[in-house]
C-alpha positions as CSV (number, residue, x, y, z in Angstrom):
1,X,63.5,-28.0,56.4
2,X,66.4,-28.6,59.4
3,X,68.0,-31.6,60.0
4,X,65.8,-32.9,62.8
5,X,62.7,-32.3,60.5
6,X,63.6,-34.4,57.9
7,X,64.9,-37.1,60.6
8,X,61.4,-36.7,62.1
9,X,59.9,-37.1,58.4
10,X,61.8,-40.2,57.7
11,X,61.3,-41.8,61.3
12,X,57.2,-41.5,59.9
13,X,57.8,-42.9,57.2
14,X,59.8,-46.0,58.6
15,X,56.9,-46.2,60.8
16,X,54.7,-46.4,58.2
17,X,56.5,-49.1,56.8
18,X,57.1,-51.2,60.1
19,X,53.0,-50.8,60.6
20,X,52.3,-52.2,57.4
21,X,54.9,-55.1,57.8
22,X,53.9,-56.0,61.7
23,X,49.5,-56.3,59.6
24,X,51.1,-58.7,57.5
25,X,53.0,-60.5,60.0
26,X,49.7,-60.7,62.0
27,X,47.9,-62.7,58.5
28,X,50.6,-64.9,58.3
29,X,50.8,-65.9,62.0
30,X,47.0,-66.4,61.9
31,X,47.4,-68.2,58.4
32,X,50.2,-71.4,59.8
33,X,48.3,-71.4,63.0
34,X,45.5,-72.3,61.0
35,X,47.7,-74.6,59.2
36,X,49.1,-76.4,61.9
37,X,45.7,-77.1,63.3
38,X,44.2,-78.2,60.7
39,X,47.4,-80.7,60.6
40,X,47.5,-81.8,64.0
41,X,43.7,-82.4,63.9
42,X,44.4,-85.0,60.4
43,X,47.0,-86.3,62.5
44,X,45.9,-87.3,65.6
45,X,42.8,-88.4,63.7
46,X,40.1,-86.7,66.0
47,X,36.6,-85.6,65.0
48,X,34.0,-83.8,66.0
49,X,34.1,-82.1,69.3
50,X,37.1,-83.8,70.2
51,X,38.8,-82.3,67.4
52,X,37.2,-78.6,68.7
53,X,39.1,-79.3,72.0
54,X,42.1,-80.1,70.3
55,X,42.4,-77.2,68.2
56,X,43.9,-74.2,70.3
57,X,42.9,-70.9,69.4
58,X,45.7,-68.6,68.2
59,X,43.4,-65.7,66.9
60,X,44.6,-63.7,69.9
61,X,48.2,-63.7,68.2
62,X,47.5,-62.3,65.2
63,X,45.1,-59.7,67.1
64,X,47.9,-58.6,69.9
65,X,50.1,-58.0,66.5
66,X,47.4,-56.3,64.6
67,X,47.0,-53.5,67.6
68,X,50.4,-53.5,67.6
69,X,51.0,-52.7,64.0
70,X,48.0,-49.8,64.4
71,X,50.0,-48.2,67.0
72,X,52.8,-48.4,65.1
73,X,51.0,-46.2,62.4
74,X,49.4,-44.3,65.2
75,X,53.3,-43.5,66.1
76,X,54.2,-42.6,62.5
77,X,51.6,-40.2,62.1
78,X,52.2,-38.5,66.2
79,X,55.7,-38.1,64.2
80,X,54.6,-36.9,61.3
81,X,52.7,-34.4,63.2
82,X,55.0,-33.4,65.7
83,X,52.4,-34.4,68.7
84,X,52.0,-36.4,72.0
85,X,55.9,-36.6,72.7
86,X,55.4,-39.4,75.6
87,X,53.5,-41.6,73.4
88,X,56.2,-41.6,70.6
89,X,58.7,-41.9,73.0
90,X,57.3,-45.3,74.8
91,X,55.9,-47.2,71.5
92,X,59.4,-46.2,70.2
93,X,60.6,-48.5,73.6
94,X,57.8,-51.3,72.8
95,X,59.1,-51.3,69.4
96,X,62.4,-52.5,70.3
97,X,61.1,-55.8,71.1
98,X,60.3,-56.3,67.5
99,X,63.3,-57.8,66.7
100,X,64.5,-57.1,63.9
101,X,63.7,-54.0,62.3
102,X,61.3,-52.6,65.0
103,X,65.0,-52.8,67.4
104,X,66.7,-50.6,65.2
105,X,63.7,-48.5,64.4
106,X,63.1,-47.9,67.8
107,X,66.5,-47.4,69.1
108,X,66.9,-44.5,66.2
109,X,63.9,-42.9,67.4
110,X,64.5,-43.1,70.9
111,X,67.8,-41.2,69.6
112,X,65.9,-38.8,67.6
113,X,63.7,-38.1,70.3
114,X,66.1,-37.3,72.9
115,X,67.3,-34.4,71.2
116,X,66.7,-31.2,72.8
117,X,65.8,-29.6,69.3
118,X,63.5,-32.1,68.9
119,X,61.9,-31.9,72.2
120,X,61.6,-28.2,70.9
121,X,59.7,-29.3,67.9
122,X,57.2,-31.1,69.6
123,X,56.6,-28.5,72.0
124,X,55.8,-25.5,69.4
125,X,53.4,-28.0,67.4
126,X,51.7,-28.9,70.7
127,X,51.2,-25.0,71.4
128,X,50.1,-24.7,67.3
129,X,47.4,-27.5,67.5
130,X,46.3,-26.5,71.1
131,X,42.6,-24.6,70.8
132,X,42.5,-21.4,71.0
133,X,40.4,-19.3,74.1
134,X,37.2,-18.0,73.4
135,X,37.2,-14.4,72.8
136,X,35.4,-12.0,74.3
């Protein structure tokens, strides 16, 4: 295994781990925006539909974060793989607006990716996976 294989195999798995962490962040945001609701609503002291009014819906956090975090994984397993180059390349750009650990992760893999060895790497498992003609 060379150098920029196992970089490529950790990168996945830090991927992996940023995925799983970005799902939970999207429960918690969707738990306290719950939360906060709920408290706003007891303290404003409204009812019924007034209190529906009220109550802003923050689902669409926690989903925006949840398709994140599946990209994310998406991203770790393109890596694992050696596949789709580009689309490694830009989620390891998005990433970097995750502050903190999805900055460094993606600044590492933008790194990683830049390499001409590893451009090399994606390129023969491109060719491997591709289908093969029909023969005649």
């Amino acid at each position: 295994m060379t150098q920029d294989e196992k970089r490529l195999r950790l990168l996945s798995i830090f991927h992996y781990a940023l995925g799983a962490l970005a799902g939970l962040h999207g429960l918690l945001v969707l738990f306290a925006m719950i939360d906060i609701t709920e408290a706003l609503a007891e303290v404003t002291s409204l009812t019924g539909p007034e209190r529906q009014r009220a109550t802003p819906s923050f689902a669409f956090i926690s989903v925006a974060i949840w398709i994140f975090a599946a990209l994310v994984i998406t991203t770790a397993r393109f890596l694992a793989r050696r596949r789709h180059y580009l689309f490694c390349l830009v989620m390891a750009a998005i990433e970097c607006a995750y502050m903190p650990f999805g900055t460094v992760l993606g600044v590492f893999t933008i790194i990683v990716l830049m390499r001409d060895s590893v451009k090399q790497l994606f390129s023969a498992g491109e060719r491997w996976d591709s289908p093969r003609p029909a023969q005649t």
